[in-house]
C-alpha positions in Angstrom: -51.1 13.3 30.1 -50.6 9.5 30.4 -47.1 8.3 31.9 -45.3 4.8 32.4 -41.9 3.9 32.3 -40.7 7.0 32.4 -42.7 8.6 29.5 -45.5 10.9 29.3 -47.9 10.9 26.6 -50.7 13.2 25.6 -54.4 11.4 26.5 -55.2 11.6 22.5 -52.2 10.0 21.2 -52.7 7.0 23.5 -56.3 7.3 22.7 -55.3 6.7 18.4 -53.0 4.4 19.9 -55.5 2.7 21.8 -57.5 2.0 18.3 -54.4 1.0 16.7 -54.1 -2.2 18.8 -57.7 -2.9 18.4 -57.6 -2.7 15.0 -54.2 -4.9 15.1 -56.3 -7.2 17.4 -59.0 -7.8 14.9 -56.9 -8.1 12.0 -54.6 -10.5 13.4 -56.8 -12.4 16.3 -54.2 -15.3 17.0 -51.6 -12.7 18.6 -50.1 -12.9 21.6 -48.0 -10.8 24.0 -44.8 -12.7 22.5 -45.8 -12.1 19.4 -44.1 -8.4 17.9 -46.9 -6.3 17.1 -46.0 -4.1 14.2 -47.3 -0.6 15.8 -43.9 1.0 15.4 -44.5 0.4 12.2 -47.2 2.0 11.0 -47.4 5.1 10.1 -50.6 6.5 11.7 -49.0 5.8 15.3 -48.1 9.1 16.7 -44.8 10.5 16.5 -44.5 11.2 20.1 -44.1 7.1 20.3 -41.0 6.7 18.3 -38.8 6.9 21.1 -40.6 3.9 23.0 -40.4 2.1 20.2 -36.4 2.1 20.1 -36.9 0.2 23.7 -36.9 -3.6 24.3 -39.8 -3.6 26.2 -42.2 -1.3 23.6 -45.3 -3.9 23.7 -45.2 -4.0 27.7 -45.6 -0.2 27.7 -48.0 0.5 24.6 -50.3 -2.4 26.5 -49.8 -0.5 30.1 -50.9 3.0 28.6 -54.0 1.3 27.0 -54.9 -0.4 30.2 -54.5 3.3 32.2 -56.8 4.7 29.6 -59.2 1.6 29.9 -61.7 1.8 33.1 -62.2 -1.5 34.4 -66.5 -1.1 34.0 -66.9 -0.6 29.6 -69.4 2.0 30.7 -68.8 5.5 31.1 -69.3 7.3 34.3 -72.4 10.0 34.0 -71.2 13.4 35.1 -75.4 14.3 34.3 -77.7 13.9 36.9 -80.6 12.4 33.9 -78.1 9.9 33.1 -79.3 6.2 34.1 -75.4 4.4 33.1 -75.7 1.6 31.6 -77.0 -0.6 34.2 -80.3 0.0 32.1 -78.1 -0.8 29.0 -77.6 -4.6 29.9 -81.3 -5.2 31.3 
């Protein structure tokens, strides 16, 4: 589960939500964080996101669960002991 503001969200939906705002980033590149971003909208967001989407502050919170879900390093962390990261990766 993935919780802000009060809300709790399963790790998949923010995951499909996560590629909804990438997508909405390409397709629109000039946006900004005052800019609305039609998530609520569309109609592959998950349901359990309809209720965030009645509050003022919907864009604050969809950004917050992305950035949870978001390590700060783009690589994964290797749970196998073979596994060189990806410090080889940028080399």
């Amino acid at each position: 589960m993935v919780t802000d503001s009060g809300f709790s969200f399963t790790l998949e939906a923010v995951k499909i939500l996560k590629q909804l705002m990438g997508a909405l980033e390409n397709e629109y590149p000039n946006l900004t964080a005052s800019t609305p971003v039609p998530l609520c909208v569309n109609s592959d967001l998950p349901e359990e996101f309809l209720e965030v989407c009645q509050q003022d502050d919907h864009d604050r919170i969809f950004a917050n669960l992305v950035q949870i879900i978001t390590p700060l390093d783009p690589c994964e962390i290797c749970v196998n002991a073979a596994c060189t990261g990806c410090l080889f990766n940028t080399i």
